[in-house]
C-alpha positions in Angstrom: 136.9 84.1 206.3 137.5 84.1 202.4 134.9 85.6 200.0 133.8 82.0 199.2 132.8 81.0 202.5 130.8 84.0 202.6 128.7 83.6 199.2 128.1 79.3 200.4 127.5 81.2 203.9 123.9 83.0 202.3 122.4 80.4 200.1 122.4 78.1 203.2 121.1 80.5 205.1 118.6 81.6 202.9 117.6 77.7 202.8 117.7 77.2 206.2 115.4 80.3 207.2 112.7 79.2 204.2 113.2 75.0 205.3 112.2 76.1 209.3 109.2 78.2 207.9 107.8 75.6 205.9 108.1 73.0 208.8 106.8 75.8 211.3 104.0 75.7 208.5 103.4 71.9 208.6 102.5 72.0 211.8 99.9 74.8 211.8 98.5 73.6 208.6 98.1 70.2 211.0 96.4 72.0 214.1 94.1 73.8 211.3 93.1 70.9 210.2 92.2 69.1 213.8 90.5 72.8 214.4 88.6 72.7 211.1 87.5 69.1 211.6 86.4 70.4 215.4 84.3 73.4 214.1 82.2 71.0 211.5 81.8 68.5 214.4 80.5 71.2 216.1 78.3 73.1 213.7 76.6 69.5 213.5 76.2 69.0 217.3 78.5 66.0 217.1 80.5 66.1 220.4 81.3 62.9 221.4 84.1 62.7 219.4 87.5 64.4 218.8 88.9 66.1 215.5 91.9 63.4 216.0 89.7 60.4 216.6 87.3 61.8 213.4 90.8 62.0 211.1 91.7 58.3 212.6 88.3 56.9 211.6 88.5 58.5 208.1 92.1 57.0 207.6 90.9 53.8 208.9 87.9 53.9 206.3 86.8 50.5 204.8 90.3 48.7 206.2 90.5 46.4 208.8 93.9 47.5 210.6 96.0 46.7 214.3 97.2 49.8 216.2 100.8 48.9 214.7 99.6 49.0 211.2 98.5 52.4 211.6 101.6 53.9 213.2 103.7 52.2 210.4 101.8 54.1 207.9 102.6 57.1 209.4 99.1 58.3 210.4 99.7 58.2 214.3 102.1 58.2 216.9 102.8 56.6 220.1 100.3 55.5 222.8 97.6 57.7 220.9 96.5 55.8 219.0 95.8 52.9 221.2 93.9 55.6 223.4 92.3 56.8 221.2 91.2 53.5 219.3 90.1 51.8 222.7 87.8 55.0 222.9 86.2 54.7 219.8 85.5 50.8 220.7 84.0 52.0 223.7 82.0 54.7 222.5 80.3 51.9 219.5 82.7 53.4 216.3 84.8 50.5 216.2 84.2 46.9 216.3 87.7 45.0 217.5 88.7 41.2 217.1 91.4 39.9 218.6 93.8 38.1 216.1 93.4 34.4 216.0 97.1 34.2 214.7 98.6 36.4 217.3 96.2 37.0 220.3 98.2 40.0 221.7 97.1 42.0 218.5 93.8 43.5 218.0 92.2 44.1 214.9 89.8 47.1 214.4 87.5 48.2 211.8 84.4 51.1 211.7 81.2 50.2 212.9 78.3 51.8 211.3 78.3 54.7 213.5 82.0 55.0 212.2 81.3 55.2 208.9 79.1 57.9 209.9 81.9 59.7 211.1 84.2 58.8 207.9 81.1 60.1 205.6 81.2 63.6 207.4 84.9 63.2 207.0 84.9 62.7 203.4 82.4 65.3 202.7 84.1 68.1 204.4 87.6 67.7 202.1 85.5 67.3 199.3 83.9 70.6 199.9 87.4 71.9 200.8 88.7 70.7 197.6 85.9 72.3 195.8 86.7 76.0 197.5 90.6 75.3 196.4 89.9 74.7 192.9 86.6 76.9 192.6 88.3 79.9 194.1 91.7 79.5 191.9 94.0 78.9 195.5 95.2 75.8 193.9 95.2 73.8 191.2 95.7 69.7 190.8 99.5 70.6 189.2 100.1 73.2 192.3 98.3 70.4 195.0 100.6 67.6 193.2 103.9 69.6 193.7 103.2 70.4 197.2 102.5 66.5 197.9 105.6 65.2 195.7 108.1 67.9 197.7 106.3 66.5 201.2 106.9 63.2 200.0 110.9 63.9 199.1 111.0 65.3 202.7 109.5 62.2 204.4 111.5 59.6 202.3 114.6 61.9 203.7 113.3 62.0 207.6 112.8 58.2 207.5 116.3 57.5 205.8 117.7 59.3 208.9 116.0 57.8 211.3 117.1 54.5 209.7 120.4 55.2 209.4 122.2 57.9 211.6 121.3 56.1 214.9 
């Protein structure tokens, strides 16, 4: 092995070891967030509900979306989300219409008590984002570089996905 293989050999390394780190990062940062969500449904005696279902009804908001549109904007995956939506119909957070256009899709959209839900949403990452800033662990330029780098990585992932297979 010459001495330039070895020099390319610790950089990539290096990048490797921080890359897996940050992705091992993502994903607790994720289940923090469904546990965070879970602890202020708690404190506030809501239990019907899930943390995921909560995040799906504050992504959903004032929007009238189908299942699909919600997995092509990334928030969910798979047969979750039609699980989970057909719950929240059930359970009065959802009203759902069935497409005149094409009658095998469904559209949904929050019912009051959904809103509700969205509201409590809303005011727990505005509080969060109050502690960031107020307590100096981030700052709009720091939260805006974290987002942009996040949002090189997914542009990456989805050109792979794409185009490799």
């Amino acid at each position: 092995m010459s001495m330039h293989s070895i020099i390319e050999a610790g950089p990539k390394q290096s990048f490797i070891t921080s890359y897996l780190d940050a992705l091992a990062l993502v994903e607790r940062l994720h289940r923090l967030l469904l546990d965070v969500i879970k602890d202020e449904f708690e404190r506030l005696g809501i239990l019907e509900i899930n943390a995921v279902q909560a995040l799906l009804l504050f992504n959903i908001g004032d929007n009238e979306v189908t299942a699909g549109e919600l997995k092509t904007r990334g928030y969910y995956q798979g047969s979750n989300v039609s699980y989970n939506l057909k719950k929240l119909v059930e359970m009065g957070y959802m009203h759902h219409q069935r497409s005149e256009i094409d009658r095998r899709s469904v559209r949904v959209r929050l019912t009051d008590k959904g809103r509700e839900i969205h509201k409590v949403v809303s005011e727990l990452f505005e509080r969060h984002a109050d502690g960031l800033i107020g307590k100096n662990v981030i700052d709009v330029e720091g939260i805006d570089d974290i987002s942009a780098s996040l949002r090189r990585i997914e542009r990456y992932w989805t050109d792979q996905i794409r185009y490799i297979y």
